[in-house]
C-alpha positions in Angstrom: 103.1 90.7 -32.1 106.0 92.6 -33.8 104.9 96.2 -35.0 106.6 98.5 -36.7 105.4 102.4 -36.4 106.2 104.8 -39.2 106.2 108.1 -37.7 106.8 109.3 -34.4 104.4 112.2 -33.6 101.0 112.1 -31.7 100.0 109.4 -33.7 102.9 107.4 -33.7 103.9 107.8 -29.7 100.4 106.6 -28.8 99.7 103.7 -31.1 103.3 102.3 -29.6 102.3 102.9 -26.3 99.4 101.2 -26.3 100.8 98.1 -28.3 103.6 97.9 -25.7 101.1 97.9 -23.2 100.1 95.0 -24.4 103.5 93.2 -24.1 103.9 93.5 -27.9 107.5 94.0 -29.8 107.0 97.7 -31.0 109.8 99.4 -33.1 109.5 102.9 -34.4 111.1 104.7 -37.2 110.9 108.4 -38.1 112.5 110.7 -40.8 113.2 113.1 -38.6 110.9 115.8 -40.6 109.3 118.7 -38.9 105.9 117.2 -37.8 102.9 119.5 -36.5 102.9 117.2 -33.5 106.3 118.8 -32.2 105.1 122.5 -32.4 101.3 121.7 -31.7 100.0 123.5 -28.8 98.1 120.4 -27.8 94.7 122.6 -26.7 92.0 120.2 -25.8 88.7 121.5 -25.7 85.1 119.4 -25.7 83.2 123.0 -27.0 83.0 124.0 -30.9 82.5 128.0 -30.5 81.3 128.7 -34.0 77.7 127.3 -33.0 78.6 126.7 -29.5 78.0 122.7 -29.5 79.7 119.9 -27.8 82.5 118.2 -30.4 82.2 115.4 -31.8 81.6 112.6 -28.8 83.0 114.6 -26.5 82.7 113.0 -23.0 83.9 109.6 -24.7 87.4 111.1 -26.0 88.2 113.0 -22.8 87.2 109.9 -20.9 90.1 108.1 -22.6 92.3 111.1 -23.3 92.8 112.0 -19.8 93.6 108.1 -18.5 95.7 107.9 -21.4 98.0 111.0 -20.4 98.0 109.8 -17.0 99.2 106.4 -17.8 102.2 108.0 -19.7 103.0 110.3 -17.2 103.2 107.6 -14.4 105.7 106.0 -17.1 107.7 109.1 -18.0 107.7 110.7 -14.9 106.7 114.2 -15.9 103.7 116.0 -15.7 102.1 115.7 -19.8 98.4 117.1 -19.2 97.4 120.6 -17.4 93.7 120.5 -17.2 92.5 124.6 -17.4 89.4 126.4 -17.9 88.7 127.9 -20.9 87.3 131.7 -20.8 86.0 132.2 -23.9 85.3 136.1 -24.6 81.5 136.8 -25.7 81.8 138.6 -29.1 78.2 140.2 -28.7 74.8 140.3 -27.3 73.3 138.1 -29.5 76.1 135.4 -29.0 76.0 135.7 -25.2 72.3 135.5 -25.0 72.6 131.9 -26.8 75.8 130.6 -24.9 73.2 131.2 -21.8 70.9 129.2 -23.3 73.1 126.5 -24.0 74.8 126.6 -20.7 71.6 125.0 -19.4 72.1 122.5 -21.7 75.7 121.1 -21.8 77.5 120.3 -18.9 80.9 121.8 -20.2 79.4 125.1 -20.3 79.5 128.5 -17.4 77.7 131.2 -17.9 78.7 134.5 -15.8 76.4 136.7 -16.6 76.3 139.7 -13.3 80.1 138.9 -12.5 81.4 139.1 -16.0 79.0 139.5 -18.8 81.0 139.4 -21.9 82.8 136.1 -21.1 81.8 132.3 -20.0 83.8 129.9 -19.0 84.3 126.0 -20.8 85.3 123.1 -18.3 87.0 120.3 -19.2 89.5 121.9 -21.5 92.9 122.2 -20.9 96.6 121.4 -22.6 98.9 118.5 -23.2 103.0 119.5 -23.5 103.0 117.6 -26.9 107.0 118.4 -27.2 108.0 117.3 -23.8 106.1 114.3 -24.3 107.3 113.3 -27.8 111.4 113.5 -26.9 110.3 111.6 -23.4 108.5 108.9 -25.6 111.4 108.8 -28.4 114.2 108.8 -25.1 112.5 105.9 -23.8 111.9 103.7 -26.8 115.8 104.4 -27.8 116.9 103.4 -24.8 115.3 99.9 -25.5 116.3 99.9 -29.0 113.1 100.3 -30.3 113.5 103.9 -32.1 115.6 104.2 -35.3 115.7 108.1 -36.9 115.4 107.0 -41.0 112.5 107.3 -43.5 110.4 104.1 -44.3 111.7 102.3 -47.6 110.7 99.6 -49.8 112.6 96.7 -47.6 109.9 97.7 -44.8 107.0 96.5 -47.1 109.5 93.2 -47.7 109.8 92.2 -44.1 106.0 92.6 -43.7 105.5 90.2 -46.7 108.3 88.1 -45.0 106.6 87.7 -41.8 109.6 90.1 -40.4 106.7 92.1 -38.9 103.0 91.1 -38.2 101.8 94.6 -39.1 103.3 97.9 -40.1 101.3 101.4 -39.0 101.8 104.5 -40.9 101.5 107.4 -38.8 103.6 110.1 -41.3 100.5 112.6 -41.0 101.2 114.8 -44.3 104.7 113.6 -44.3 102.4 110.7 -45.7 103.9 109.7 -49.0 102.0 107.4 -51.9 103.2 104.8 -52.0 104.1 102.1 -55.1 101.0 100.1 -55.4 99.1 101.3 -53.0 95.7 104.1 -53.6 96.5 107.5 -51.8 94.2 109.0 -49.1 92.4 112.6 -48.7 94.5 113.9 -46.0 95.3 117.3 -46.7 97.6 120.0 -45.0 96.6 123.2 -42.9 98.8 125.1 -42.0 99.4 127.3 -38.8 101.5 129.6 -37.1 101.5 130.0 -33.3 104.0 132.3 -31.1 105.2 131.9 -27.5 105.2 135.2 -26.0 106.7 136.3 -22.5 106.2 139.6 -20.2 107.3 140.5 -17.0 104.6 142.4 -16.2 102.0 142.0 -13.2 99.1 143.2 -14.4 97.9 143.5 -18.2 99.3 140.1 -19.1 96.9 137.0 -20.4 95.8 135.0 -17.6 98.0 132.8 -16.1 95.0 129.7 -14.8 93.6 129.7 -17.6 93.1 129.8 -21.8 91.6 133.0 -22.8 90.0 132.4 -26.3 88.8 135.5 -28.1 88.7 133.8 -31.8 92.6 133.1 -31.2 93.8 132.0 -27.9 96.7 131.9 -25.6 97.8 129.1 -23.1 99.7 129.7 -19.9 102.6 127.2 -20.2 105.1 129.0 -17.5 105.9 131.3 -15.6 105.4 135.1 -17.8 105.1 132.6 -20.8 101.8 131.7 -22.9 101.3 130.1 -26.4 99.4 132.3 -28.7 97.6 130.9 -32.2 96.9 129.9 -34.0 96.4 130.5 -37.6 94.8 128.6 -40.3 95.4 128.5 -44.0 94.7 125.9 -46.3 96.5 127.0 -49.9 100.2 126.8 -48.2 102.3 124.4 -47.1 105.9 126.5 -46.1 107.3 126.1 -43.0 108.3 129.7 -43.0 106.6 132.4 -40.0 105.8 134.7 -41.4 105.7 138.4 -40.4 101.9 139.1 -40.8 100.6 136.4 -39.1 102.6 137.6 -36.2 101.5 141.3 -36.5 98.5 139.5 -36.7 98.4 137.3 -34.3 99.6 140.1 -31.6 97.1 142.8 -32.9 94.5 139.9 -31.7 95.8 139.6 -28.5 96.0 143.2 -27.8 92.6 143.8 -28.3 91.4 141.1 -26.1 93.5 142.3 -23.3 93.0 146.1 -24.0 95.8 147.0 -21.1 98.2 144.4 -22.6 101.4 145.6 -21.1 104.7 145.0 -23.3 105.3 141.1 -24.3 108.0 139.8 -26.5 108.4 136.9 -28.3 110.5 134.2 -27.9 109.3 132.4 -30.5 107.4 131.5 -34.0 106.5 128.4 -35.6 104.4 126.9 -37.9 103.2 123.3 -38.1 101.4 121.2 -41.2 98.1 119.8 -39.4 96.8 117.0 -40.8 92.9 116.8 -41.6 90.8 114.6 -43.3 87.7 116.1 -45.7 85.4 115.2 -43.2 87.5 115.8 -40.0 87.4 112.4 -38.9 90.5 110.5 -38.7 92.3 107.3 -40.6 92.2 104.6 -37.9 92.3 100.9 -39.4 93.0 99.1 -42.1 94.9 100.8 -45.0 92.7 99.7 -48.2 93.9 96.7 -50.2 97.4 96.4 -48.6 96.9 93.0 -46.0 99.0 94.3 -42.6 99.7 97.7 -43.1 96.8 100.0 -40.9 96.9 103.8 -40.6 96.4 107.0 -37.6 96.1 109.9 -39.8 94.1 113.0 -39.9 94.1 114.2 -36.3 94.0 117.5 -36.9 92.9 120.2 -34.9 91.9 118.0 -32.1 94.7 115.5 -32.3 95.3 115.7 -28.3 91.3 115.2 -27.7 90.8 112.6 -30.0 94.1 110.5 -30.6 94.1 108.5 -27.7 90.7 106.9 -29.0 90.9 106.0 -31.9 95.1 104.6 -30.9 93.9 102.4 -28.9 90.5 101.1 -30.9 93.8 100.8 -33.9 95.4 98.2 -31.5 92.4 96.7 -31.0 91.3 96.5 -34.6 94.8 95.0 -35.1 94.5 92.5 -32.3 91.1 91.7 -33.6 89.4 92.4 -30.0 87.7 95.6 -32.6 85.8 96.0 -35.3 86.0 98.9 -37.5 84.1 102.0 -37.5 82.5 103.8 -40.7 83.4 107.2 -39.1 87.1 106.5 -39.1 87.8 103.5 -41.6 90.7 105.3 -44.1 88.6 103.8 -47.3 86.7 105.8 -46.9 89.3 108.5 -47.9 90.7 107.0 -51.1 91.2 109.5 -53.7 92.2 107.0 -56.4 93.7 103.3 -56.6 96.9 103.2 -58.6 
């Protein structure tokens, strides 16, 4: 089959995977627009902390998330996942005595209660290097001449009425535009700003094995380095850091590590998540357009759940899969044109 692939974030790098995988002639375009994918953290964690429950099928998407990752670091040749424990700081009594009582319960769960009482420990969570793994992808698929840096236009919809391609997959995120003729779906922006912070200190740093989540978070990604986030906000859409969030952001870290020593930051970004109104993503068929299909609204747990519902895409599109009611994008149309 011949696939083109609008959009080369998350989204986009794995749906081409798996379709060249598959022996099929996958070609990829891209704007070149700031994408959350580039500047995502990519966390991965199978624990929700507000109620401290599993996420949404958890074992199934780490199951394919971490074969996935390994695949495409056997064909890149770098190392893409770093599997950490999470220590996730205890905010009070009350909240400690139930993530005891759920630690008998769910397997991702530690509870510490004589050695340290105000934290327990999540396993199974970790980080992907989304960045290093999306210039990898796009150095690879140029080098084959499968990668072309332009927007999508009108004579894309022409070759797939042509036959030029068998299907076309949209995979903008909220670079997503409406297009002519076609109904537009609910996948709406949030918006977040994380830092990456260095010291050369030895002691009063974040920890270095593992992420530290204290309602924010930071992940050790090198040597003195660690990404700290994120923040969420729903009525923006800028690109711009902000100050505040990173007075914030640092006032948050500080008082999780009390004897923070002296970090600096090297630097600020801010990404445009995309999330569906029921935080399920846009994995089939786009509605009432025959060959064009969808990977949209990843979100927060695009790295956890993007491998999934990739490859059940290709498999919809091979006709090997059926499609789900959790994920089918018609079920986000906001209005037909």
């Amino acid at each position: 089959m011949r696939i083109l692939v609008i959009g080369q974030g998350l989204a986009g790098t794995l749906v081409s995977h798996f379709g060249l995988e598959r022996g099929w002639d996958m070609h990829v375009i891209d704007a070149g627009l700031p994408s959350a994918s580039s500047v995502a953290a990519g966390m991965f964690n199978p624990m929700s902390f507000r109620r401290i429950v599993e996420v949404w099928e958890a074992e199934e998407h780490l199951l394919v998330m971490r074969q996935t990752f390994k695949n495409l670091e056997a064909i890149t040749g770098s190392q893409l996942l770093h599997e950490l424990p999470i220590h996730k700081k205890l905010a009070n009594s009350d909240y400690a005595r139930l993530w005891t009582e759920r630690s008998t319960q769910l397997q991702w769960l530690r509870s510490h209660p004589q050695q340290w009482p105000n934290e327990g420990t999540v396993v199974g969570g970790g980080w992907v290097n989304l960045p290093l793994l999306l210039s990898l992808w796009r150095q690879r698929l140029a080098s084959e001449q499968r990668f072309e840096q332009r927007p999508y236009h009108a004579d894309d919809m022409q070759g797939l009425e042509q036959g030029s391609w068998d299907a076309i997959i949209d995979c903008r995120g909220t670079n997503a535009g409406v297009e002519p003729g076609m109904p537009s779906l609910d996948i709406r922006a949030n918006r977040g700003e994380l830092l990456t912070i260095a010291s050369s200190a030895d002691t009063g740093t974040p920890p270095a094995t593992s992420v530290l989540n204290f309602g924010k978070w930071t992940i050790p990604t090198a040597t003195g380095e660690w990404r700290l986030g994120a923040s969420y906000e729903w009525n923006r859409t800028d690109l711009n850091p902000t100050q505040e969030t990173k007075a914030f952001l640092l006032s948050s870290l500080a008082t999780a590590v009390p004897d923070l020593g002296p970090v600096s930051v090297v630097d600020h970004l801010v990404g445009l998540r995309p999330v569906s109104r029921d935080r399920r993503p846009a994995a089939g068929p786009y509605p009432g357009v025959p060959g064009w299909f969808v990977l949209n609204g990843l979100g927060t747990r695009g790295v956890l759940i993007g491998p999934r519902w990739a490859s059940h895409l290709i498999r919809i599109i091979s006709k090997e899969a059926t499609q789900t009611t959790d994920t089918q994008p018609s079920r986000l149309i906001l209005k037909y044109p």
